[in-house]
C-alpha positions in Angstrom: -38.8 36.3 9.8 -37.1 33.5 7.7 -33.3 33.2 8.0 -30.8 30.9 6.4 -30.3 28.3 9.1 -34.1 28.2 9.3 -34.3 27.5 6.2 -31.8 25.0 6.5 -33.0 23.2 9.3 -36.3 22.7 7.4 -34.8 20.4 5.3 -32.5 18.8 7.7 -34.7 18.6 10.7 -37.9 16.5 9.9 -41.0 16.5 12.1 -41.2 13.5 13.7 -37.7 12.9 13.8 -36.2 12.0 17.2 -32.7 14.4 17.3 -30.5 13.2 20.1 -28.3 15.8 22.0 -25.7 15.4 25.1 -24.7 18.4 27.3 -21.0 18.7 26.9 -20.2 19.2 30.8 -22.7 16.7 31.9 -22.6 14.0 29.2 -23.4 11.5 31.7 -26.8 12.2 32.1 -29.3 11.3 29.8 -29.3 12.5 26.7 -32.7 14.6 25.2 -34.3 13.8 22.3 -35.7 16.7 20.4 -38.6 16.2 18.3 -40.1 18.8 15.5 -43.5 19.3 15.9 -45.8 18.8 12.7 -47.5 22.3 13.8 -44.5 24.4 14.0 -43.6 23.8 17.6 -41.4 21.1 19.5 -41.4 18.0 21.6 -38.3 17.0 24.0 -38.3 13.0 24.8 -36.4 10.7 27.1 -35.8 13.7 29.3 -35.7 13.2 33.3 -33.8 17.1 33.3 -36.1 19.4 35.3 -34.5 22.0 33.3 -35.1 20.7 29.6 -38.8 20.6 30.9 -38.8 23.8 32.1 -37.2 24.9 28.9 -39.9 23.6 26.7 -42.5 24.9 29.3 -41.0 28.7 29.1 -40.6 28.3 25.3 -44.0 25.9 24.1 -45.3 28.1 22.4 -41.9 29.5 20.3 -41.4 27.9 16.7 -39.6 24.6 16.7 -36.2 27.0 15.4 -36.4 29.2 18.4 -36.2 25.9 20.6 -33.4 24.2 19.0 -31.5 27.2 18.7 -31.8 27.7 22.8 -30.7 23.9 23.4 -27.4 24.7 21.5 -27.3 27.6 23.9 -27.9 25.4 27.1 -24.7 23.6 26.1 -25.9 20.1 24.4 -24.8 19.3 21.1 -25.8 17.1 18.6 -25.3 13.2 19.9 -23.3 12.4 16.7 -20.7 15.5 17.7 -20.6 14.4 21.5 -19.3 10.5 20.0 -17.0 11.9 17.6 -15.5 14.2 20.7 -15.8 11.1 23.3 -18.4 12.7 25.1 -20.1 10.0 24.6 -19.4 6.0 24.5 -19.1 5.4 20.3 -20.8 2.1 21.0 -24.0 4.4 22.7 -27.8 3.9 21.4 -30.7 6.3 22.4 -32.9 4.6 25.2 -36.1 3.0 25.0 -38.6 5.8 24.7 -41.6 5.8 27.0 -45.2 4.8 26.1 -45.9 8.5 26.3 -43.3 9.4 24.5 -44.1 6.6 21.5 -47.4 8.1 21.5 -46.6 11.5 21.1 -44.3 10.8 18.3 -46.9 8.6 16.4 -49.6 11.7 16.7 -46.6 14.3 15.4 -45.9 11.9 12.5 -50.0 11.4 11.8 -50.2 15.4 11.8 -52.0 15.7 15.0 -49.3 17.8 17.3 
């Protein structure tokens, strides 16, 4: 079933793409990167939260939509709205990503994931 924001975030979200998000009540932990899968599905990077991996573990195999959708539910917003509401040092950056993580972004961005 399409829908507008779908249809929206199509455009707007690009696979490959690292999207950074902050938890509004726990802004001081490391923020996620969410990554659109080339294959319809999604990636989370830079995450050390037990319970962002669970969440892509209970939801791998839900569109890349479904997954976004449930991180706004989960309470993290976009990093550009956690700056502009000092959630977030303005002068922040995202961290280094891992080898693994590089790794799987370079295979999402060659089609492969």
């Amino acid at each position: 079933m399409s829908t507008p924001g779908r249809q929206i975030g199509a455009t707007i979200i690009q696979p490959g793409q690292v999207y950074w998000f902050a938890h509004v009540n726990r802004w001081k932990e490391e923020p996620v990167g969410f990554v659109r899968e080339s294959r319809g599905g999604a990636s989370f990077v830079g995450a050390s939260s037990d319970v962002l991996y669970a969440l892509l573990y209970v939801h791998r195999n839900d569109p890349w939509w479904d997954i976004l959708c449930e991180i706004g539910r989960r309470g993290y917003v976009p990093i550009e709205i956690a700056i502009e509401r000092s959630l977030v040092p303005d002068d922040w950056s995202p961290p280094a990503l891992s080898d693994k993580d590089a790794y799987r972004i370079t295979r999402i961005q060659k089609g492969e994931i």
